[in-house]
N, C-alpha and C positions, 0 to 999 in steps of 0.2 A: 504494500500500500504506500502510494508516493504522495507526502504533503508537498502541500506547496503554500506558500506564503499568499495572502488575497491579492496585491499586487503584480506578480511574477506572473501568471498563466491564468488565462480567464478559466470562470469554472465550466466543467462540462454540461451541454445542456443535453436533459433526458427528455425522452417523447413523454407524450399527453399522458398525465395519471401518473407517473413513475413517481415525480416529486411533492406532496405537498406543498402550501404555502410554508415560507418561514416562518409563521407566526401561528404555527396551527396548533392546536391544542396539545396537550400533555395523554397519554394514553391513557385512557378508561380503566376504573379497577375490573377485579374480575368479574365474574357472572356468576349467579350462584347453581348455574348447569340446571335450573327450570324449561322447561317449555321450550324455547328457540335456542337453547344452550349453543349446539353447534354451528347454528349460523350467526349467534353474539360472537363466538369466541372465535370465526374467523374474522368477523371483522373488527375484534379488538386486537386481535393480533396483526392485522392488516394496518392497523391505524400504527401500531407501536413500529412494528417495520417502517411505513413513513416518517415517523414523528424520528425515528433514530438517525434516517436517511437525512430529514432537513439540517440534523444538527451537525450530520457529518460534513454538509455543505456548508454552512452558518461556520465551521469551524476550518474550512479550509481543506477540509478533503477533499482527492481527485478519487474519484470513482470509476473504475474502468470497467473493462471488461470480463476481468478474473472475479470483483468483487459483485458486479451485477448475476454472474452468472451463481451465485453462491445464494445471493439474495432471491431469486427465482427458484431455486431449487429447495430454499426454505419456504416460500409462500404455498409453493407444492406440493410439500411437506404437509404444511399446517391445514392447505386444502383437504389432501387425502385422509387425514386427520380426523376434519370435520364430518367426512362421508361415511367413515365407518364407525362415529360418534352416534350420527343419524339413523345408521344402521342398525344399532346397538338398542337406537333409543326408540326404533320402531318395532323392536321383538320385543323388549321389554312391552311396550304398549301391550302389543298382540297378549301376549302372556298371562298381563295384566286382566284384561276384558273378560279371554277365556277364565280366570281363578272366578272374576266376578261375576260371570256367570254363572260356575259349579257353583257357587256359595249361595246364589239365589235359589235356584235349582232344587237345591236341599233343602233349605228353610221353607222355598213352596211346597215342595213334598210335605215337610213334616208338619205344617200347618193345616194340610189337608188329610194328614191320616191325623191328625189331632182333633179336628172336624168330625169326620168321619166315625173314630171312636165315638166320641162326645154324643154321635145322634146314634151308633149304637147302643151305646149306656142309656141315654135316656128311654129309646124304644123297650132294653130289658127291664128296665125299672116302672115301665108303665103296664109293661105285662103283668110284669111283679104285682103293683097294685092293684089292676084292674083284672086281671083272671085269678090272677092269685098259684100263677105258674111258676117253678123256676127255669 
């Protein structure tokens, strides 16, 4: 990595989207991995990637070739990342639904043979008293 002084060599200019402004915000804390967990956390870590890049320039780094290609291979990283975050996070879903459903499932059941007894019993009990049967 080659510094250079502000003066000495202008800085290099990156295409559209690579650089942040200089003045862009400080990176976001984390996520607490709710709900959009994987698509926050790429693009907090997308932001920190920029926010690291503007300072590298604000401080007089030259950014080449070796170093951008380092940086792209982290964003690709953190993308693939996120995909199998998502991945993760839509079996768990699935998993989720099916428990909550067996768990429904069972409680309807046992509420309807609790029913069920309940007008049993009451039918023997009426025999009971009214024939006088057991």
């Amino acid at each position: 990595m080659a510094l250079r002084s502000p003066s000495s060599t202008p800085p290099r200019v990156l295409g559209p989207g690579d650089s942040p402004p200089a003045d862009s915000p400080p990176p976001t804390s984390q996520q607490c991995g709710c709900g959009n967990g994987a698509r926050a956390d790429v693009a907090r870590k997308t932001k920190e990637v920029e926010h690291m890049l503007a300072n590298l320039e604000k401080e007089g780094v030259e950014i080449d070739g070796k170093i951008a290609s380092i940086i792209d291979d982290e964003v690709a990283r953190i993308k693939a990342e996120a995909a199998r975050e998502k991945l993760r996070m839509n079996k768990l879903k699935r998993k989720g639904v099916m428990a909550l459903i067996s768990i429904v499932s069972v409680a309807y059941g046992f509420l309807l043979g609790v029913d069920w007894y309940e007008d049993q019993l009451y039918t023997k009990v009426a025999r009971i008293i009214c024939y006088g049967e057991e």
